[in-house]
C-alpha positions, 0 to 999 in steps of 0.5 A: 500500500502506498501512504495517501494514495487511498484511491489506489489502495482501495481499489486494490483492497477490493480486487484482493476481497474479490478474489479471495471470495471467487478464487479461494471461498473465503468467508473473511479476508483480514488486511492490515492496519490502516490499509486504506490510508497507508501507514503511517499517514502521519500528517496527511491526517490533518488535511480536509482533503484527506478525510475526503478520500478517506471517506470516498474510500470507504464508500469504495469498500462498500462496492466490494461484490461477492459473499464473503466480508472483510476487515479493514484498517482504516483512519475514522473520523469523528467530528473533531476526533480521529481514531485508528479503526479497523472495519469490518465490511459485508455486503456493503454495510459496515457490520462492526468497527474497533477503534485502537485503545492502546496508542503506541508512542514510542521508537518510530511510533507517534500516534497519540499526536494523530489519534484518540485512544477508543475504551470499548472492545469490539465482539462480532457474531459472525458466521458462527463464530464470536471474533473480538477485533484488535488493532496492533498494541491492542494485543501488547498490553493485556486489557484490550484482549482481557476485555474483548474475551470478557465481553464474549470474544471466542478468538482475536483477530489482530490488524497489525503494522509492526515494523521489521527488527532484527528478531522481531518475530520472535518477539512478536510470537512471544507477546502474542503467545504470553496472551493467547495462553493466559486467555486461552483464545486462538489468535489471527495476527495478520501484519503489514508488508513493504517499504514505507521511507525508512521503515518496512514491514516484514509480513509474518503474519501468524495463527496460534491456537488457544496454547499459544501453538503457532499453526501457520506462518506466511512466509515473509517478505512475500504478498499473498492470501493465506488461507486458514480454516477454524473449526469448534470442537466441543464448543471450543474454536480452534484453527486447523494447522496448515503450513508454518513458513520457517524463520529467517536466519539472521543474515538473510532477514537483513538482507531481504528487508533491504531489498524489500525497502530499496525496490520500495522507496525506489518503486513508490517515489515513481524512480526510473532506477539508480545509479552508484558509486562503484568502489571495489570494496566490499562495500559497494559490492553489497549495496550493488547486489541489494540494488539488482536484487530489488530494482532489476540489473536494467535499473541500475547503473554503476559509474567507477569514479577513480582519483590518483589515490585509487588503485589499479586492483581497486578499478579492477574489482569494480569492473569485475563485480559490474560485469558479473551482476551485468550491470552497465557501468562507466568510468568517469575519473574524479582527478581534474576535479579534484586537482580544481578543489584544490587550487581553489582551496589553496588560494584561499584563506581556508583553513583546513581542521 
C-alpha cells in the first residue's frame, strides 16, 4: 500500500476481497492496519482533503461484490476526533468497527499526536463464530484482549503494522503467545508488508491456537492470501494447522528487508532506477547486489569514479563485480576535479581542521 494514495489502495483492497471470495471461498479476508490510508499517514491526517478520500474510500469498500466480508484498517473520523479503526465490511454495510485503545508512542511510533485512544472492545457474531477485533498494541498490553474475551470474544483477530527488527518475530510470537495462553483464545495476527521511507514491514503474519501453538506462518517478505480454516470442537474454536513458513536466519532477514525497502522507496517515489558509486570494496559490492536484487540489473547503473589515490586492483574489482551482476557501468575519473578543489582551496584563506 502506498501512504495517501487511498484511491489506489482501495481499489486494490477490493480486487484482493474479490478474489479471495471467487478464487479461494473465503468467508473473511483480514488486511492490515490502516490499509486504506497507508501507514503511517502521519500528517496527511490533518488535511480536509484527506478525510475526503478517506471517506470516498470507504464508500469504495462498500462496492466490494461477492459473499464473503472483510476487515479493514482504516483512519475514522469523528467530528473533531480521529481514531485508528479497523472495519469490518459485508455486503456493503459496515457490520462492526474497533477503534485502537492502546496508542503506541514510542521508537518510530507517534500516534497519540494523530489519534484518540477508543475504551470499548469490539465482539462480532459472525458466521458462527464470536471474533473480538484488535488493532496492533491492542494485543501488547493485556486489557484490550482481557476485555474483548470478557465481553464474549471466542478468538482475536489482530490488524497489525509492526515494523521489521532484527528478531522481531520472535518477539512478536512471544507477546502474542504470553496472551493467547493466559486467555486461552486462538489468535489471527495478520501484519503489514513493504517499504514505507525508512521503515518496512516484514509480513509474518501468524495463527496460534488457544496454547499459544503457532499453526501457520506466511512466509515473509512475500504478498499473498493465506488461507486458514477454524473449526469448534466441543464448543471450543480452534484453527486447523496448515503450513508454518520457517524463520529467517539472521543474515538473510537483513538482507531481504533491504531489498524489500530499496525496490520500495525506489518503486513508490515513481524512480526510473539508480545509479552508484562503484568502489571495489566490499562495500559497494553489497549495496550493488541489494540494488539488482530489488530494482532489476536494467535499473541500475554503476559509474567507477577513480582519483590518483585509487588503485589499479581497486578499478579492477569494480569492473569485475559490474560485469558479473551485468550491470552497465562507466568510468568517469574524479582527478581534474579534484586537482580544481584544490587550487581553489589553496588560494584561499581556508583553513583546513
Amino acid at each position: 500500500m502506498l501512504v495517501g494514495d487511498v484511491a489506489g489502495n482501495a481499489k486494490a483492497i477490493v480486487a484482493a476481497a474479490e478474489r479471495a471470495c471467487s478464487e479461494l471461498d473465503t468467508d473473511l479476508l483480514v488486511l492490515p492496519e490502516l490499509t486504506l490510508s497507508g501507514y503511517p499517514p502521519e500528517d496527511l491526517l490533518f488535511h480536509r482533503g484527506f478525510r475526503v478520500a478517506v471517506e470516498k474510500g470507504m464508500a469504495t469498500l462498500k462496492s466490494a461484490r461477492g459473499n464473503c466480508g472483510f476487515l479493514v484498517g482504516f483512519p475514522e473520523y469523528a467530528g473533531t476526533q480521529i481514531f485508528n479503526s479497523a472495519a469490518l465490511i459485508e455486503g456493503g454495510q459496515v457490520r462492526a468497527t474497533h477503534r485502537k485503545s492502546s496508542l503506541p508512542n514510542y521508537k518510530v511510533f507517534d500516534e497519540k499526536r494523530y489519534f484518540k485512544s477508543g475504551g470499548q472492545p469490539t465482539v462480532v457474531d459472525y458466521r458462527g463464530f464470536r471474533i473480538g477485533v484488535l488493532v496492533c498494541e491492542d494485543i501488547w498490553e493485556p486489557e484490550p484482549a482481557q476485555m474483548a474475551k470478557s465481553a464474549g470474544a471466542e478468538m482475536f483477530v489482530v490488524l497489525n503494522a509492526s515494523p521489521y527488527e532484527i528478531h522481531k518475530q520472535r518477539n512478536r510470537e512471544d507477546i502474542v503467545g504470553r496472551c493467547v495462553k493466559e486467555l486461552g483464545l486462538p489468535v489471527v495476527y495478520v501484519n503489514m508488508l513493504g517499504g514505507q521511507d525508512e521503515l518496512v514491514f516484514d509480513g509474518n503474519s501468524f495463527v496460534m491456537d488457544g496454547a499459544g501453538k503457532i499453526v501457520m506462518r506466511a512466509p515473509p517478505f512475500e504478498e499473498g492470501l493465506y488461507p486458514i480454516e477454524f473449526e469448534r470442537v466441543g464448543g471450543v474454536v480452534r484453527p486447523v494447522p496448515t503450513t508454518v513458513a520457517p524463520e529467517l536466519g539472521d543474515a538473510e532477514s537483513v538482507y531481504r528487508a533491504l531489498v524489500m525497502g530499496v525496490r520500495d522507496y525506489v518503486g513508490k517515489h515513481g524512480f526510473p532506477g539508480v545509479v552508484m558509486g562503484l568502489s571495489g570494496g566490499i562495500d559497494s559490492a553489497l549495496t550493488l547486489a541489494i540494488a539488482v536484487d530489488a530494482l532489476g540489473k536494467d535499473h541500475v547503473h554503476a559509474v567507477m569514479m577513480p582519483s590518483p589515490y585509487t588503485s589499479a586492483h581497486s578499478l579492477e574489482d569494480a569492473r569485475a563485480c559490474a560485469e558479473a551482476i551485468g550491470v552497465e557501468y562507466e568510468i568517469v575519473g574524479i582527478a581534474p576535479a579534484g586537482k580544481c578543489a584544490l587550487r581553489h582551496l589553496h588560494s584561499s584563506n581556508a583553513v583546513v581542521l
